[in-house]
N, C-alpha and C positions, 0 to 999 in steps of 0.2 A: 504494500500500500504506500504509495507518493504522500508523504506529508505536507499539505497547499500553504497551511496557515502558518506567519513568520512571529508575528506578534499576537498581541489578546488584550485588548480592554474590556473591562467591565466597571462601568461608570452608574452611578443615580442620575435622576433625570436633574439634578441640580450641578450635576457633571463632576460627584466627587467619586474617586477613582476609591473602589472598593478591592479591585482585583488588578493586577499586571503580569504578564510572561512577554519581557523585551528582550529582543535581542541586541538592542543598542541601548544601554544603561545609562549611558548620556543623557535622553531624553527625561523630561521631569514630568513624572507621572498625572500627578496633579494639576499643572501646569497646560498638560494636552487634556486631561480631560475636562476644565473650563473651557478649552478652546473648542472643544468639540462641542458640549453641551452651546454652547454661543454660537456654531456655526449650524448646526440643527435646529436653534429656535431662529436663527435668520432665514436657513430655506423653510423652516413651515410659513414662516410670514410671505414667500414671496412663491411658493409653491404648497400645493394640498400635500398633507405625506411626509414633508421636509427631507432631508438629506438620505440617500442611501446607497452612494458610494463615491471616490474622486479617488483621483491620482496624483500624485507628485509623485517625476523621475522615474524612479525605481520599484517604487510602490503605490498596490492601489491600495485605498482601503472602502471597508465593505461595513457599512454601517444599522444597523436592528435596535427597533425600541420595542419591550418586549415590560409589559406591568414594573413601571417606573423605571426602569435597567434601560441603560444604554450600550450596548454590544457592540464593539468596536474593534476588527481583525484586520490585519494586512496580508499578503499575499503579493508574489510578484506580477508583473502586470501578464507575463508570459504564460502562468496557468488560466486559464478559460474562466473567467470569472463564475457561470454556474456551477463548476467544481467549488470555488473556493467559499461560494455561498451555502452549499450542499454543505461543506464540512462546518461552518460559521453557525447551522442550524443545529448541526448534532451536539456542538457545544453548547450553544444556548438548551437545548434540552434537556443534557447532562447538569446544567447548572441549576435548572428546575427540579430535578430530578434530586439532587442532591440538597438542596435549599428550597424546600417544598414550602406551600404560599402561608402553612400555621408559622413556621422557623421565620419569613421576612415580613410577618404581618406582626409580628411580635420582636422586631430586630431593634438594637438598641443603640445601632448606627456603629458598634463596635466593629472596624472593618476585619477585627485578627480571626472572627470565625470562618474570611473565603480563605486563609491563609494557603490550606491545603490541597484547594481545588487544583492546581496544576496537574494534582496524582493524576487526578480524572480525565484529564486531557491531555493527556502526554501523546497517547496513538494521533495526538492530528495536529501536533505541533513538531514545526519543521527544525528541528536539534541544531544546537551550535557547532557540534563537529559537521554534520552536514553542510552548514552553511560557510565554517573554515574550509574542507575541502572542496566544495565549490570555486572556492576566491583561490587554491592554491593548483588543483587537479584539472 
């Protein structure tokens, strides 16, 4: 199985970053996911639906608002985007699945309970040695 997805946000809809798997550590977690909650309530204003997908460069990203969650993955522009949404959905299901609606209806905004979500998704996140020998192979 091809791993599509590079990155993983999982944001509130007030755009605070609950979850992250970056492969550039550089970027400020927090920091993108204001930027994103602020460019999703720009396009709902100038479009029905608001934002769900763009590109910069190297990457696209593929964006899902799902009961207050904002889901936000990256992907290279090179895989077929309805792959890397197919994969984008199993995540978002896994994370329902795992954080079922009693556990975030009763959440107490403490983000350390997603902590361990990456176990869950690991089959669809594309690994750092992958992505080393790509840039060297």
């Amino acid at each position: 199985m091809v791993k599509v997805i590079q990155d993983v946000w999982i944001l509130t809809s007030d755009g605070i970053s609950v979850f992250s798997r970056l492969h550039d550590e550089s970027l400020n977690e927090q920091l993108f996911g204001a930027l994103m909650s602020a460019l999703n309530s720009f396009a709902e204003e100038i479009a029905k639906g608001g934002l769900s997908n763009f590109q910069l460069s190297n990457k696209r990203f593929s964006i899902r608002k799902r009961n207050n969650f904002i889901f936000v993955a990256s992907s290279n522009p090179k895989v077929k985007e309805k792959k890397a949404i197919s994969e984008m959905e199993n995540i978002i299901e896994k994370f329902f699945d795992k954080y079922p609606e009693d556990i975030l209806t009763n959440w107490d905004s403490d983000v350390s309970i997603f902590e361990n979500f990456e176990e869950s998704i690991e089959d669809s996140l594309e690994s750092t040695i992958k992505k080393f020998q790509k840039a060297f192979w």
